[in-house]
C-alpha positions in Angstrom: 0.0 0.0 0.0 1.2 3.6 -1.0 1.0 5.9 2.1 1.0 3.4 4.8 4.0 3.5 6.8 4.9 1.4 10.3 6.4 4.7 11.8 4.2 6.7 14.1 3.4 10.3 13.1 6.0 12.5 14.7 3.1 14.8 15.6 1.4 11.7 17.7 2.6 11.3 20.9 1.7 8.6 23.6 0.0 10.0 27.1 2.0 9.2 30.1 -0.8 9.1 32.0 -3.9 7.1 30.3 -1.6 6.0 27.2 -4.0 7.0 24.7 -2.5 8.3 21.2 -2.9 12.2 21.0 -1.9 15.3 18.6 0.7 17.3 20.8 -0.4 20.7 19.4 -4.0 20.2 20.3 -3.3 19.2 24.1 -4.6 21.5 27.1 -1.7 20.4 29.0 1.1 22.7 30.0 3.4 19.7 29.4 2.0 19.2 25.9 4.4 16.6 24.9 4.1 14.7 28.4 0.3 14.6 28.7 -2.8 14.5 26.4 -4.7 16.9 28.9 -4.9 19.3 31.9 -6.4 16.5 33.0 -3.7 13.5 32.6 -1.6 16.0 34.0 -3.3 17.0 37.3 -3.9 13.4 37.5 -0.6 12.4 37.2 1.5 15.1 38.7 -1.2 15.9 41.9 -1.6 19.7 40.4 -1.2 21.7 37.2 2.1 23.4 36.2 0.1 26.4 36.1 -1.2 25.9 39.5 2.3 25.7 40.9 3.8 28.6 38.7 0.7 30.5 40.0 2.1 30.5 43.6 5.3 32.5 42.3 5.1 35.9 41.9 8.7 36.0 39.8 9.4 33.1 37.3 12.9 32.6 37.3 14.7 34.3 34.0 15.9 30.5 32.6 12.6 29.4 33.0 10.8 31.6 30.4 11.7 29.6 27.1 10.0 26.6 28.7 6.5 28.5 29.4 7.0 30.3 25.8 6.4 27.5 23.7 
């Protein structure tokens, strides 16, 4: 068959949490390429890495190309 391929789509990723395949660029997550959802990731990590960014008043200069993306 033309088009079929064995290799995963390098936009699918695998949750860490519930293992269901997902599209990284459409997850709610903060950790898009970690967790399918806000969800998975609350679940998985106890709270949101909003929530805990959230309780900072100053994010650390180094840490700003992580939350850019």
């Amino acid at each position: 068959m033309q088009g079929s391929s064995s290799r995963p789509s390098p936009t699918l990723r695998v949750c860490s949490h519930c293992g269901a395949p997902y599209r990284w660029e459409r997850s709610s997550a903060d950790l898009r390429l970690t967790f399918c959802s806000w969800s998975c990731e609350r679940h998985s990590l106890g709270t949101t890495l909003e929530a805990l960014l959230g309780a900072w008043s100053h994010v650390p200069a180094g840490w700003r190309y992580l939350l850019s993306a």
